[in-house]
BALOBA-1460 file (C-alpha; in Angstrom, 3 decimals):
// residues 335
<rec num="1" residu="x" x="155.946" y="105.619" z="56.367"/>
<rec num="2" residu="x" x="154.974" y="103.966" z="59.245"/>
<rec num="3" residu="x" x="155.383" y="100.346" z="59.634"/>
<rec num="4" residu="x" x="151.273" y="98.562" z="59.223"/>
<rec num="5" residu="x" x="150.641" y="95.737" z="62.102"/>
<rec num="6" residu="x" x="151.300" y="92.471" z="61.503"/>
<rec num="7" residu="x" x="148.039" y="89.827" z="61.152"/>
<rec num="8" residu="x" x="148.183" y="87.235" z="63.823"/>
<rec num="9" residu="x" x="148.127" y="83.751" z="61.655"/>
<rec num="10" residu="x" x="146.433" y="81.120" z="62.669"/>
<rec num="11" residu="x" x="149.172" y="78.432" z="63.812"/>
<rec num="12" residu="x" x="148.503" y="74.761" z="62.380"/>
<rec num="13" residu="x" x="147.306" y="71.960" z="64.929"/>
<rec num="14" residu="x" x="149.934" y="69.578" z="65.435"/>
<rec num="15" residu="x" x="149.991" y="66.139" z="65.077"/>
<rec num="16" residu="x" x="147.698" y="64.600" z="67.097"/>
<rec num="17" residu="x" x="145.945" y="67.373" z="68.133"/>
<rec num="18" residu="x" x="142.274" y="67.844" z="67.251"/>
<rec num="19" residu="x" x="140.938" y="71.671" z="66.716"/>
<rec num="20" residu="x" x="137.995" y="72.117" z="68.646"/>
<rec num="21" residu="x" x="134.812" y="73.077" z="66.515"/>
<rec num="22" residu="x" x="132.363" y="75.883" z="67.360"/>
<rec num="23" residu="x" x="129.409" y="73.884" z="68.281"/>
<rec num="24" residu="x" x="126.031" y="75.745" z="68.084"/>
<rec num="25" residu="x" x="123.367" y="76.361" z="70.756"/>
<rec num="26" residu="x" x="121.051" y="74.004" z="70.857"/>
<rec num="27" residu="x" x="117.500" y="75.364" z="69.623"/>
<rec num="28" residu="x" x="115.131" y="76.439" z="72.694"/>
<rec num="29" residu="x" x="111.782" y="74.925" z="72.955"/>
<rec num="30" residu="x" x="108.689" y="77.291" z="74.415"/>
<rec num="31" residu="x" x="107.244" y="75.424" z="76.962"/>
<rec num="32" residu="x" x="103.786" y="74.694" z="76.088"/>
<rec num="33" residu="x" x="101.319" y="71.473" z="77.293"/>
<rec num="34" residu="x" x="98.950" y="70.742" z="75.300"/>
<rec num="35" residu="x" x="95.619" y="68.093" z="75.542"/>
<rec num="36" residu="x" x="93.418" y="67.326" z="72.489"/>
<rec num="37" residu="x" x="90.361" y="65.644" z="73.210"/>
<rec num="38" residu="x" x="86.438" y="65.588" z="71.267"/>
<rec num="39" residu="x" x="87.673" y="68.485" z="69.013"/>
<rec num="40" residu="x" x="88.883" y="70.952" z="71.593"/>
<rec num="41" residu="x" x="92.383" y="71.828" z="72.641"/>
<rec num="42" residu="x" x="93.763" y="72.754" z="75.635"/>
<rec num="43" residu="x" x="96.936" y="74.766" z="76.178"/>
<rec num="44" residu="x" x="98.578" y="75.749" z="79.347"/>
<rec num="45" residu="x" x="101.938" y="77.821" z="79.378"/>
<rec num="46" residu="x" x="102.963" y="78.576" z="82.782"/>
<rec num="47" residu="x" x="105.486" y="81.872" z="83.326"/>
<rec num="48" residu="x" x="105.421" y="82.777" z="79.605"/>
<rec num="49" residu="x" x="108.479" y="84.405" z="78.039"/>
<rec num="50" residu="x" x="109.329" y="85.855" z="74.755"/>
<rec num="51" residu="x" x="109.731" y="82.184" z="73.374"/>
<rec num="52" residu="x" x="106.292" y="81.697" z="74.233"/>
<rec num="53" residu="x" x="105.173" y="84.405" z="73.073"/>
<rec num="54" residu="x" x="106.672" y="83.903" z="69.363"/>
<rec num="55" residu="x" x="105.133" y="79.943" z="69.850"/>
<rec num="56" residu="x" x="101.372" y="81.782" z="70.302"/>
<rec num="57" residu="x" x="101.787" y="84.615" z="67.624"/>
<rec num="58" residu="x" x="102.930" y="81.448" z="64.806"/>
<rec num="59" residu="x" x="99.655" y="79.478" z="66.287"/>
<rec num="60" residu="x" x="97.316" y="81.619" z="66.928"/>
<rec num="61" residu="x" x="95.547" y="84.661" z="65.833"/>
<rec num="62" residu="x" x="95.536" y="86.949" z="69.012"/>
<rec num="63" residu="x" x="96.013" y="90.928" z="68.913"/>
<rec num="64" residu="x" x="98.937" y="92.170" z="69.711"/>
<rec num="65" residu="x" x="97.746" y="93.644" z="72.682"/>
<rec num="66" residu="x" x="96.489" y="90.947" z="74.282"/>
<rec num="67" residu="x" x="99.722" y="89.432" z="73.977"/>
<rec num="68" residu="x" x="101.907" y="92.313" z="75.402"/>
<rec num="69" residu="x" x="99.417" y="91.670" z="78.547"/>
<rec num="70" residu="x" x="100.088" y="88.234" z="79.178"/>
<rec num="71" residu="x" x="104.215" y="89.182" z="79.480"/>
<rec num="72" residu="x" x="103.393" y="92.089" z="81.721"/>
<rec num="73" residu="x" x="102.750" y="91.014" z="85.524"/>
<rec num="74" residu="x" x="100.567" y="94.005" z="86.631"/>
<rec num="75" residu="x" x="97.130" y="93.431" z="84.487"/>
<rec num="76" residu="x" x="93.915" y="94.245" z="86.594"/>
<rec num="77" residu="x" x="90.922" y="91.557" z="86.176"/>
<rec num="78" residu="x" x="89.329" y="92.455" z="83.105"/>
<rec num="79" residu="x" x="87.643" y="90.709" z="79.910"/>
<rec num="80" residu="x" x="88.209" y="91.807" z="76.192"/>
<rec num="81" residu="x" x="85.281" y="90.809" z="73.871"/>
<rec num="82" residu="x" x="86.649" y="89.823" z="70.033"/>
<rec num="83" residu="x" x="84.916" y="88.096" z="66.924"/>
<rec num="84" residu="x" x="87.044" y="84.780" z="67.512"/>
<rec num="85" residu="x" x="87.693" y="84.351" z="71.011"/>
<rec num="86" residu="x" x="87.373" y="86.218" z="74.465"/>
<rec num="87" residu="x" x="90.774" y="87.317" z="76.438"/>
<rec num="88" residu="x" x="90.314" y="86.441" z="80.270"/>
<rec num="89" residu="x" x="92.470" y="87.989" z="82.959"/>
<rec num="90" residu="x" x="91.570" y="87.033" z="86.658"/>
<rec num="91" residu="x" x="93.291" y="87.103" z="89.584"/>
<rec num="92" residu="x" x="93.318" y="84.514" z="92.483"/>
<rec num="93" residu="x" x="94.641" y="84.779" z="96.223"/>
<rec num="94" residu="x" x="98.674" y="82.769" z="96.534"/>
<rec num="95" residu="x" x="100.270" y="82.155" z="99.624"/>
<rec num="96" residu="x" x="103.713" y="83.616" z="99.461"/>
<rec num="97" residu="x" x="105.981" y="81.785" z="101.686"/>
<rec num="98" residu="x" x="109.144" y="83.396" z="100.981"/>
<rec num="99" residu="x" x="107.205" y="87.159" z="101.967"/>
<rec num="100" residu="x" x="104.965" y="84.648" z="105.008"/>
<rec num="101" residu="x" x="101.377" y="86.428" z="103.274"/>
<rec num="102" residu="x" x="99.393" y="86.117" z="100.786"/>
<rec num="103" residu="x" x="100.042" y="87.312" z="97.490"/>
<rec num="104" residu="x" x="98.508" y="87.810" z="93.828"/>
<rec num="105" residu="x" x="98.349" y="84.944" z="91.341"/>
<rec num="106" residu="x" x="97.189" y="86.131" z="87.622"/>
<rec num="107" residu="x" x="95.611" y="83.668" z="85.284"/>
<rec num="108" residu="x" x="95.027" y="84.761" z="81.736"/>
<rec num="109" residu="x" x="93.036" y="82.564" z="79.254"/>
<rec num="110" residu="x" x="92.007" y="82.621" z="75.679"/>
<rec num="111" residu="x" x="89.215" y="81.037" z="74.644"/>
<rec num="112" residu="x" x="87.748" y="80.160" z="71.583"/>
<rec num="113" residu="x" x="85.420" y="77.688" z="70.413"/>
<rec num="114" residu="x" x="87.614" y="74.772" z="70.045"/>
<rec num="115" residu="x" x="90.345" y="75.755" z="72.451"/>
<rec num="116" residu="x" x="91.250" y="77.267" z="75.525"/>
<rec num="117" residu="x" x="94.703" y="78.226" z="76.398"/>
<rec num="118" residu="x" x="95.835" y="79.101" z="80.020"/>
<rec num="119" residu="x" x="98.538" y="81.166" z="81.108"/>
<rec num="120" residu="x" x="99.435" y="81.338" z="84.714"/>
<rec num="121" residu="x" x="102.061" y="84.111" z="85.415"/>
<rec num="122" residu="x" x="103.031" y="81.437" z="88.628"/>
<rec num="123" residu="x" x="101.978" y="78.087" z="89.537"/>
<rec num="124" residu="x" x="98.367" y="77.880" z="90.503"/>
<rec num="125" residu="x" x="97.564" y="74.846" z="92.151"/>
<rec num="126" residu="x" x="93.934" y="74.639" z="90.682"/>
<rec num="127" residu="x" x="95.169" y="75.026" z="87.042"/>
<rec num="128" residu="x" x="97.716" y="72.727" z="87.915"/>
<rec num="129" residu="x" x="95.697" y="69.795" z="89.225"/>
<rec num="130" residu="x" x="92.828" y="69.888" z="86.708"/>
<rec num="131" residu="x" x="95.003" y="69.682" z="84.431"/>
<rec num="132" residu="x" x="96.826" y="66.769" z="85.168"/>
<rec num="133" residu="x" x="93.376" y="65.150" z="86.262"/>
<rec num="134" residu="x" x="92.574" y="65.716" z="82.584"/>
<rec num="135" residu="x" x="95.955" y="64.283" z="80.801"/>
<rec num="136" residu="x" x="95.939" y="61.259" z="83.515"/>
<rec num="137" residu="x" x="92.163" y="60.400" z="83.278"/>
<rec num="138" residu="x" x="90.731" y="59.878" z="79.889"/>
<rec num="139" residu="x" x="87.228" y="59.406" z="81.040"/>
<rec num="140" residu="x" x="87.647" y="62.638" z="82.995"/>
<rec num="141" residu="x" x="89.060" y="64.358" z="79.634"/>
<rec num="142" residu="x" x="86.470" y="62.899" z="77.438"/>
<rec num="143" residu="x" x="83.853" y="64.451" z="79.987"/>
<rec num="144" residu="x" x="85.007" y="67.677" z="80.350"/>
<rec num="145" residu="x" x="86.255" y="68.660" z="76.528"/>
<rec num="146" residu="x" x="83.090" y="66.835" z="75.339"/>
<rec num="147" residu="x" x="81.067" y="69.870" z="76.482"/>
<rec num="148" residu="x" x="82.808" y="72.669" z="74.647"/>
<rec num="149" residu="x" x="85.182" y="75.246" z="75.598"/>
<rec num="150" residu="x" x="82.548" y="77.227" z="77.704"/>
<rec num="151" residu="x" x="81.907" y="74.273" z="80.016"/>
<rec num="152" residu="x" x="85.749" y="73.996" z="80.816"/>
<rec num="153" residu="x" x="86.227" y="77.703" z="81.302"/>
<rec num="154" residu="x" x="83.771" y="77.122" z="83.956"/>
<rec num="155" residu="x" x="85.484" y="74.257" z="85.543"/>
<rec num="156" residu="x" x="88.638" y="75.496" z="85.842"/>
<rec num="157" residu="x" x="87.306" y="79.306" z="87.072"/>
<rec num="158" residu="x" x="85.262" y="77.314" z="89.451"/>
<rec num="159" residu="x" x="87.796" y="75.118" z="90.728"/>
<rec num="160" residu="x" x="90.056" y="78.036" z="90.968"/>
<rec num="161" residu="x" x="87.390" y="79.737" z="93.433"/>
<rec num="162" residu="x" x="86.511" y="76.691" z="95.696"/>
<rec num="163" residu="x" x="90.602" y="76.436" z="96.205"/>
<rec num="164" residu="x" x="89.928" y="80.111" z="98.168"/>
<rec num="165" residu="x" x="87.598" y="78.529" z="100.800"/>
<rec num="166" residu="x" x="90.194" y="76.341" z="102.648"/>
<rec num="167" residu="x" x="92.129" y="79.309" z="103.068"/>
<rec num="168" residu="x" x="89.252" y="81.564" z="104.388"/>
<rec num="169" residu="x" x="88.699" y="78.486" z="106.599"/>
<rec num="170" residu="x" x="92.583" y="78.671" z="107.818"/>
<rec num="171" residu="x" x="91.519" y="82.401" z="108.411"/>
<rec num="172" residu="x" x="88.742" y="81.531" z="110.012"/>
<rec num="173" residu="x" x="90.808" y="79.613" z="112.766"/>
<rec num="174" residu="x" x="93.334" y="81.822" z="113.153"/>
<rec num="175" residu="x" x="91.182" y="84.373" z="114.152"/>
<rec num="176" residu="x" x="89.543" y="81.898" z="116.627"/>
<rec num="177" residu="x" x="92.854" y="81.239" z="118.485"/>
<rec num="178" residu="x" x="93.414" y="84.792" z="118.280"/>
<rec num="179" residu="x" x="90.345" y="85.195" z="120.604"/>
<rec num="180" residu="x" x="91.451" y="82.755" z="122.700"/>
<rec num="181" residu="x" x="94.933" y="84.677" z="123.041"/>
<rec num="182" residu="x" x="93.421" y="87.787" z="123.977"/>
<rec num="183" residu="x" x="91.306" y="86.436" z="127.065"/>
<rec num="184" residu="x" x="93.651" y="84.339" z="128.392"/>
<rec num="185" residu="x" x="96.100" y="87.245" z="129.082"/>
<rec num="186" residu="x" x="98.407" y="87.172" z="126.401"/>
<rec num="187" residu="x" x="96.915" y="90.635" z="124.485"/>
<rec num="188" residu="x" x="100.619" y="92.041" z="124.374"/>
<rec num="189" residu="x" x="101.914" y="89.019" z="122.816"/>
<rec num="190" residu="x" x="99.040" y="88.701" z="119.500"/>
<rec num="191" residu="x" x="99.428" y="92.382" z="118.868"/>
<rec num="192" residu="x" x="101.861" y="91.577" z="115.951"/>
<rec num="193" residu="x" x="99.291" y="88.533" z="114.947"/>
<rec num="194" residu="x" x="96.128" y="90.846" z="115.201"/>
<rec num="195" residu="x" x="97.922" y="93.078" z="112.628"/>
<rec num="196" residu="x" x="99.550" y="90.324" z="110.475"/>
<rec num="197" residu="x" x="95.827" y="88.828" z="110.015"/>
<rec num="198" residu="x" x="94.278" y="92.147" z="109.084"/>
<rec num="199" residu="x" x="96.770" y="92.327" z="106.416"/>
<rec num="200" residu="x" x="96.239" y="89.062" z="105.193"/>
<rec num="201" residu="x" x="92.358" y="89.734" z="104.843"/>
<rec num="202" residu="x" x="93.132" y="92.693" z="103.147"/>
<rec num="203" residu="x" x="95.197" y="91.291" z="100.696"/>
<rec num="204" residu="x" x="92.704" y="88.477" z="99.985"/>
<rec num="205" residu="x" x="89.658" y="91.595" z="99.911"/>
<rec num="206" residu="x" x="92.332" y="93.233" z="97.311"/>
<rec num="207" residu="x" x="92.367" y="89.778" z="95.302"/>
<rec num="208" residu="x" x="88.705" y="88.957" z="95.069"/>
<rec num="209" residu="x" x="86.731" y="92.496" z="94.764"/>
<rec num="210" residu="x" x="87.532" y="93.243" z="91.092"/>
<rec num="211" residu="x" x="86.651" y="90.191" z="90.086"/>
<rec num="212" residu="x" x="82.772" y="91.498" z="90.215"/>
<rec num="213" residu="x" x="82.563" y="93.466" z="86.939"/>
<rec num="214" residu="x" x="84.701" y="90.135" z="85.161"/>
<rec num="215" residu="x" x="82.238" y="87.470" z="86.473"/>
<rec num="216" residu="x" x="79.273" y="89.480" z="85.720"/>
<rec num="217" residu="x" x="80.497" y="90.575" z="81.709"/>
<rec num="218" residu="x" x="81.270" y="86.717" z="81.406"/>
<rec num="219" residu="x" x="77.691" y="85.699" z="82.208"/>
<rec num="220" residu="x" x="76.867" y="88.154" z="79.254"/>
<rec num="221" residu="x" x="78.732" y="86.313" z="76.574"/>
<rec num="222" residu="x" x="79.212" y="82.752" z="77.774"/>
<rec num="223" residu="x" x="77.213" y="81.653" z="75.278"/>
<rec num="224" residu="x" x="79.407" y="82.068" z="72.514"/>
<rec num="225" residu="x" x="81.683" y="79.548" z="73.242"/>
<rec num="226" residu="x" x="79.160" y="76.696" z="75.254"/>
<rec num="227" residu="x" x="77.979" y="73.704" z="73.602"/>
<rec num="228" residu="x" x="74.478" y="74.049" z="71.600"/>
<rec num="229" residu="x" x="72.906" y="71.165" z="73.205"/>
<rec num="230" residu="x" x="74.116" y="72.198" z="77.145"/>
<rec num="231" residu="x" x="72.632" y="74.820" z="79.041"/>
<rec num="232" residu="x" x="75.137" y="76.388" z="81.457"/>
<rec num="233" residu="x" x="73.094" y="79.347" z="82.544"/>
<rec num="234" residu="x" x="72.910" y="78.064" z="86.335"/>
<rec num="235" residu="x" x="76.419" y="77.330" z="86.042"/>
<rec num="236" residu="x" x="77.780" y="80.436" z="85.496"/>
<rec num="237" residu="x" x="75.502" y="81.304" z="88.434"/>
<rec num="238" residu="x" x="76.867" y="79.146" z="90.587"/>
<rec num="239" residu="x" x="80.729" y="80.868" z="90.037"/>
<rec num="240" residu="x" x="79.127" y="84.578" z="90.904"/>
<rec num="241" residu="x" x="77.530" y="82.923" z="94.038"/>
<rec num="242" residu="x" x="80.771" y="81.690" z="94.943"/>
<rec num="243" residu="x" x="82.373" y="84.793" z="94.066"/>
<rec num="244" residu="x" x="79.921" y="86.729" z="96.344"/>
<rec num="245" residu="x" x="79.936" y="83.664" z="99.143"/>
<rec num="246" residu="x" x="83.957" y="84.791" z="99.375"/>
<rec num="247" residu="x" x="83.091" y="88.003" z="99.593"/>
<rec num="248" residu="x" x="80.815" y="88.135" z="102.465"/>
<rec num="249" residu="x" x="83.512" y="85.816" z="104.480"/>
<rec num="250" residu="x" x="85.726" y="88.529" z="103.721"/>
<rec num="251" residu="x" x="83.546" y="91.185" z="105.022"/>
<rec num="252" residu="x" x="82.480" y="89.293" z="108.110"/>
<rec num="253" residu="x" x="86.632" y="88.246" z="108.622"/>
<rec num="254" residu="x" x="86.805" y="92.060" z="108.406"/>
<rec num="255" residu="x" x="84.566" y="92.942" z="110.602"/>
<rec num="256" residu="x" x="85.516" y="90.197" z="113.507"/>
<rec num="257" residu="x" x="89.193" y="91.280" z="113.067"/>
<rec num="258" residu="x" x="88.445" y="95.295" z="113.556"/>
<rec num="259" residu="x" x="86.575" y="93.578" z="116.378"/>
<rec num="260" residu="x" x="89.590" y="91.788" z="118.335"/>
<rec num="261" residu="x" x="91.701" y="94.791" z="117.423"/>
<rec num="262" residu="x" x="89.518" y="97.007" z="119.942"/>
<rec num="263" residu="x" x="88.607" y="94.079" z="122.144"/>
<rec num="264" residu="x" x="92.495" y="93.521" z="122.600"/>
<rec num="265" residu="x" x="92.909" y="97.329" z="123.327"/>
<rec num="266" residu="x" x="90.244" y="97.254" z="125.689"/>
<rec num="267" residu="x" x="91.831" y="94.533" z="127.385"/>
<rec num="268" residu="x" x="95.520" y="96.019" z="127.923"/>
<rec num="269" residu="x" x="94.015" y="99.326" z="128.841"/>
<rec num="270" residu="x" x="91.648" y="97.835" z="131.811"/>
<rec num="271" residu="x" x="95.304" y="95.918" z="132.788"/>
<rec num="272" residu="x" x="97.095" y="99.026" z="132.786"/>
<rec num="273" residu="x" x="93.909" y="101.006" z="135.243"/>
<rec num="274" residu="x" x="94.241" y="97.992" z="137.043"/>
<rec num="275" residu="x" x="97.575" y="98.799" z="137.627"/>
<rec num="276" residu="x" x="97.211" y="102.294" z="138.351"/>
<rec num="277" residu="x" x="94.619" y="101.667" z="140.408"/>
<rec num="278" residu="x" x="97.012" y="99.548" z="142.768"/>
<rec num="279" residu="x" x="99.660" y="101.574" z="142.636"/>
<rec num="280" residu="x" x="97.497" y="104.696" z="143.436"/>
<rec num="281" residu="x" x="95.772" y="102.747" z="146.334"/>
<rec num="282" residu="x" x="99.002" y="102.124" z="147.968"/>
<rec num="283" residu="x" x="100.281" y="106.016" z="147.487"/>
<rec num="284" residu="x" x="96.908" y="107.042" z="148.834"/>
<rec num="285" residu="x" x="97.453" y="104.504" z="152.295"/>
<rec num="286" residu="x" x="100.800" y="105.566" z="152.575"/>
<rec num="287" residu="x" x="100.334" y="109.061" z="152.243"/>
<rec num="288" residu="x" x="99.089" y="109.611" z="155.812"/>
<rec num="289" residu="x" x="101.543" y="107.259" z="157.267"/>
<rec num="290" residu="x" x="104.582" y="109.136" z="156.221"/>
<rec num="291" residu="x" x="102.574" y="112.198" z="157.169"/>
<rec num="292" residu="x" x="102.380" y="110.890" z="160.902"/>
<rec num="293" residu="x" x="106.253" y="109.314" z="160.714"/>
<rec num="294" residu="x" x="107.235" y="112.929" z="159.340"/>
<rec num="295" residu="x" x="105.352" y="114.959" z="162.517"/>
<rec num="296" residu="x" x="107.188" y="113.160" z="164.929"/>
<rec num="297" residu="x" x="110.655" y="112.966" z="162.961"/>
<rec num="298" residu="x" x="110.926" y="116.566" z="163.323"/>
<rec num="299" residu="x" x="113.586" y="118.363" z="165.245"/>
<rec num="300" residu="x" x="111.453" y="119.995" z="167.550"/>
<rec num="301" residu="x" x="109.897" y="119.108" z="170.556"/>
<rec num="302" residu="x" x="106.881" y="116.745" z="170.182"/>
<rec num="303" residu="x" x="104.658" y="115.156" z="172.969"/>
<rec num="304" residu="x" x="106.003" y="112.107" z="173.975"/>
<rec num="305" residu="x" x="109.854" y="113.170" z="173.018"/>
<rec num="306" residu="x" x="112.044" y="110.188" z="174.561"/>
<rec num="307" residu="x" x="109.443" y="107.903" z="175.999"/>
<rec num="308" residu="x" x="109.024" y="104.586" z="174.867"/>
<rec num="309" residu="x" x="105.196" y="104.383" z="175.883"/>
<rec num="310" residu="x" x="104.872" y="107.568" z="172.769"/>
<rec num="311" residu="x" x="106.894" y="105.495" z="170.298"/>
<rec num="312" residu="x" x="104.530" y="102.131" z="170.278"/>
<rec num="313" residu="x" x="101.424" y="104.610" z="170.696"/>
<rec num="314" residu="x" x="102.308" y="106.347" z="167.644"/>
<rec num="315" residu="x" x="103.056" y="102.962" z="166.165"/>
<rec num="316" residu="x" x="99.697" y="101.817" z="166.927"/>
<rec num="317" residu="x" x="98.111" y="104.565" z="165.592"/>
<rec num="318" residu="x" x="99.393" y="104.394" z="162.281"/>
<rec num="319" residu="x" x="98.858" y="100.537" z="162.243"/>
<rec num="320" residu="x" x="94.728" y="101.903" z="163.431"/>
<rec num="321" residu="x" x="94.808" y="104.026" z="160.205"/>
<rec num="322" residu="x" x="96.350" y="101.197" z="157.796"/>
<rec num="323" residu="x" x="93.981" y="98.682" z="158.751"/>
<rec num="324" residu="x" x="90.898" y="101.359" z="158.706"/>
<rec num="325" residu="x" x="92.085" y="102.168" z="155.134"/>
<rec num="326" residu="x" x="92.352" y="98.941" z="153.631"/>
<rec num="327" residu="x" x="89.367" y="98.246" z="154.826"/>
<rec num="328" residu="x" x="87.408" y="101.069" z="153.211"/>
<rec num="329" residu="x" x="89.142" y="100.782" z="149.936"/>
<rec num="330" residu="x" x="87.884" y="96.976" z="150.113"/>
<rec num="331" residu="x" x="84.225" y="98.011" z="150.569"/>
<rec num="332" residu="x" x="84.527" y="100.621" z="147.863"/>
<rec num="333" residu="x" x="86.034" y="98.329" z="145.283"/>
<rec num="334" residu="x" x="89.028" y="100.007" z="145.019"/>
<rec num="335" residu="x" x="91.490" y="96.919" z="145.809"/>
């Protein structure tokens, strides 16, 4: 019978010695802010993981659904219409600096009659600043949250939106010194800049057009969740206006950017005919000169053979026809 393995005891500590004891993990907190204020609650979760998750599913009463959509980080702008609250996912224009252009920034919200809970897939500076404006400033906080949850949802969404005009405005300028670029002879040079700012505008286009069919469902059913004695009708305007204000920047950025793309073209290509044009100017005048040098380089016998009289006449003659042709081509335009 074969011999069974021997089990490894456990030797004794000696004297003096201490046995180390398995200490356990220390338990994870979700990372959750939270402001209470005039019977409404806000919540902002930035980057949400499962721990976050589990910390909204114990709290609140969202579907399952709209929860697997706040973890995932490819959602398209939409709005989900429930009994108890309204599930909010817009997107907002980021400047990536690690990538040098402008990315996507997703912004989900819940809200519900007495709260509104944010959750920013990355930091956005808008959420980010009203926020602290409204845990800093208690006469701020008491203003805002007074109001309901409707009237903050349309604070922060139009806060978020005014944040995209200083960046249309950097646009803006960029495509101004582009212009400048191109007419003061440097159109090889913005090539690469001509191409990184139609990119950028159509990343920002990408960012802000499905947002229309979102702003326009939440005008339908903002009143759900606004305060009974506060209209917000031309509120809720104003955000769509701003939305469509973007819009047309966009379009016009668009259409100024197409423009300096061909105006740039057009400029190397009348540099390059001007180049041709030299270059075939001076072929053209030297043409008959080397036809004249050529006759009387032959190795045959040619009036004037060995007299030094022929050599300056012939000398003279072609001097006659480079000073004729210049002169013509200077009348016509052609140098």
């Amino acid at each position: 019978m074969p011999n069974l393995p021997k089990p490894r005891l456990r030797r004794a500590a000696r004297r003096g010695e201490l046995i180390p004891s398995v200490t356990q993990a220390e338990p994870q907190t979700p990372n959750v802010e939270q402001i209470d204020s005039s019977g409404l609650r806000w919540v902002n979760i930035e980057r949400p993981g499962a721990l976050e998750r589990g910390w909204l599913e114990e709290n609140f009463d969202f579907h399952a659904l709209d929860l697997e959509d706040v973890l995932s980080r490819n959602q398209r702008p939409k709005i989900d219409i429930y009994d108890d609250y309204l599930f909010i996912v817009l997107h907002f224009p980021v400047f990536d600096p690690a990538a040098g252009r402008l990315g996507t920034g997703e912004l989900d919200l819940f809200v519900g009659p007495g709260y509104m809970v944010t959750i920013p897939n990355q930091p956005l500076q808008p959420v980010e600043y009203l926020f602290e404006r409204c845990r800093s400033k208690e006469e701020l906080r008491e203003q805002l949250f007074s109001r309901g949850s409707g009237y903050l949802l349309y604070r922060l969404v139009d806060d978020s939106f005014d944040y995209c005009f200083p960046m249309l405005r950097k646009i803006g300028n960029k495509l101004d010194a582009l212009e400048d670029d191109i007419f003061e002879g440097r159109s090889e040079e913005v090539v690469r800049d001509i191409s990184n700012a139609k990119q950028e505008i159509i990343n920002f286009r990408k960012v802000i057009r499905p947002q229309r069919p979102v702003l326009r469902d939440l005008e339908k059913v903002k009143q759900r969740y606004l305060a009974t004695d506060l209209d917000l009708e031309i509120y809720f305007d104003d955000i769509v206006d701003a939305h469509e204000r973007i819009w047309d920047m966009l379009e016009n950025y668009k259409e100024v950017i197409e423009a300096l793309a061909e105006t740039n073209e057009s400029v190397i290509s009348h540099r390059v005919n001007d180049i041709l044009r030299v270059l075939t100017s001076i072929s053209v005048i030297v043409l008959p000169l080397t036809l004249v040098a050529s006759l009387w380089g032959m190795n045959v016998g040619v009036p004037g053979e060995g007299e030094a009289a022929a050599f300056w006449a012939v000398i003279g003659v072609m001097v006659a026809m480079l000073v004729g042709m210049l002169t013509w081509f200077r009348k016509r335009g052609w140098l």
